[in-house]
C-alpha positions as CSV (number, residue, x, y, z in Angstrom):
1,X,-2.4,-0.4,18.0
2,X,-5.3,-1.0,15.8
3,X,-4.7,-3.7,12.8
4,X,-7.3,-1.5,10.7
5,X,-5.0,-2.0,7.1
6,X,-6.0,-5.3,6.5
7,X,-10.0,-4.7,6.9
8,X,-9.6,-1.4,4.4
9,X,-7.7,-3.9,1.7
10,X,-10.0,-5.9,1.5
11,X,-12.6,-3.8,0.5
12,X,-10.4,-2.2,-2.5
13,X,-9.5,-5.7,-3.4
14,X,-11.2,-5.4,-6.7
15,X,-8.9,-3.0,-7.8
16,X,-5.7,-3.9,-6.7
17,X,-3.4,-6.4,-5.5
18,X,-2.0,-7.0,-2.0
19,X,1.6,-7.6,-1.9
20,X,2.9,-8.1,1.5
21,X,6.4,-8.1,1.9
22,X,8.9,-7.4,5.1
23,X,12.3,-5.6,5.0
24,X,14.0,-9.1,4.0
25,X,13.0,-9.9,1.4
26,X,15.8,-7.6,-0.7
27,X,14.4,-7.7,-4.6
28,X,11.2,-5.7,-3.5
29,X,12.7,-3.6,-1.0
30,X,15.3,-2.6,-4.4
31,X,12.4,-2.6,-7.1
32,X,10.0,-0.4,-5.4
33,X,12.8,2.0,-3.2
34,X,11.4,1.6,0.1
35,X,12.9,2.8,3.0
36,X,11.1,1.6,5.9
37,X,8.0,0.4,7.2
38,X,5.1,0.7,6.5
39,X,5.7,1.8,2.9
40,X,2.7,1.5,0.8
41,X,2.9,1.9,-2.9
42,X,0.2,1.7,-5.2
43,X,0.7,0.6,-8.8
44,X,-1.8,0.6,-11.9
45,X,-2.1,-2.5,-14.1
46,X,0.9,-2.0,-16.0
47,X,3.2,-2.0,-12.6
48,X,3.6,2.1,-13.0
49,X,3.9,3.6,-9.6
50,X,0.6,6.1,-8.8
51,X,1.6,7.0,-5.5
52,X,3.4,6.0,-2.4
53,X,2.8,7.2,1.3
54,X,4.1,5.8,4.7
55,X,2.6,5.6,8.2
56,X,-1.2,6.5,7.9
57,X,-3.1,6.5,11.9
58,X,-6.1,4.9,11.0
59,X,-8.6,3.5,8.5
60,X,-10.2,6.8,7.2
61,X,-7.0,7.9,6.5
62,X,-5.7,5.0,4.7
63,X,-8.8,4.7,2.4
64,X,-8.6,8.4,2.2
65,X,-5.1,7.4,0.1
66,X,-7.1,4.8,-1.9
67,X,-9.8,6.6,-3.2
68,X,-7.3,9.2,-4.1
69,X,-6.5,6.8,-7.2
70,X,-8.7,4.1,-6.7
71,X,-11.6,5.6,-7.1
């Protein structure tokens, strides 16, 4: 499988922030609701939830999510 979610971070960096996080570490996986991975929620400044989608299949698709509210 293709590690194409990294490269397509990166280049949204500017208006976001990265948090990587695995299934043990308990006080994310409760703040944010998620119920598997990869979950992938997007937040505005203030920490309000925009949107939240799961398993994308490749790098258009996932920067097809971020410019949905990223602009």
């Amino acid at each position: 499988m293709e590690r194409f979610a990294p490269q397509t971070f990166e280049r949204y960096a500017g208006g976001m922030v990265q948090v990587d996080a695995d299934m043990g570490d308990e006080a994310l996986v409760r703040r944010f609701h998620v119920p598997g991975t990869p979950t992938f929620v997007l937040l505005d400044p203030a920490g309000k939830e925009l949107t939240r989608f799961f398993y994308v299949a490749n790098a258009d698709r996932l920067e097809a999510q971020f410019v949905k509210f990223l602009g």
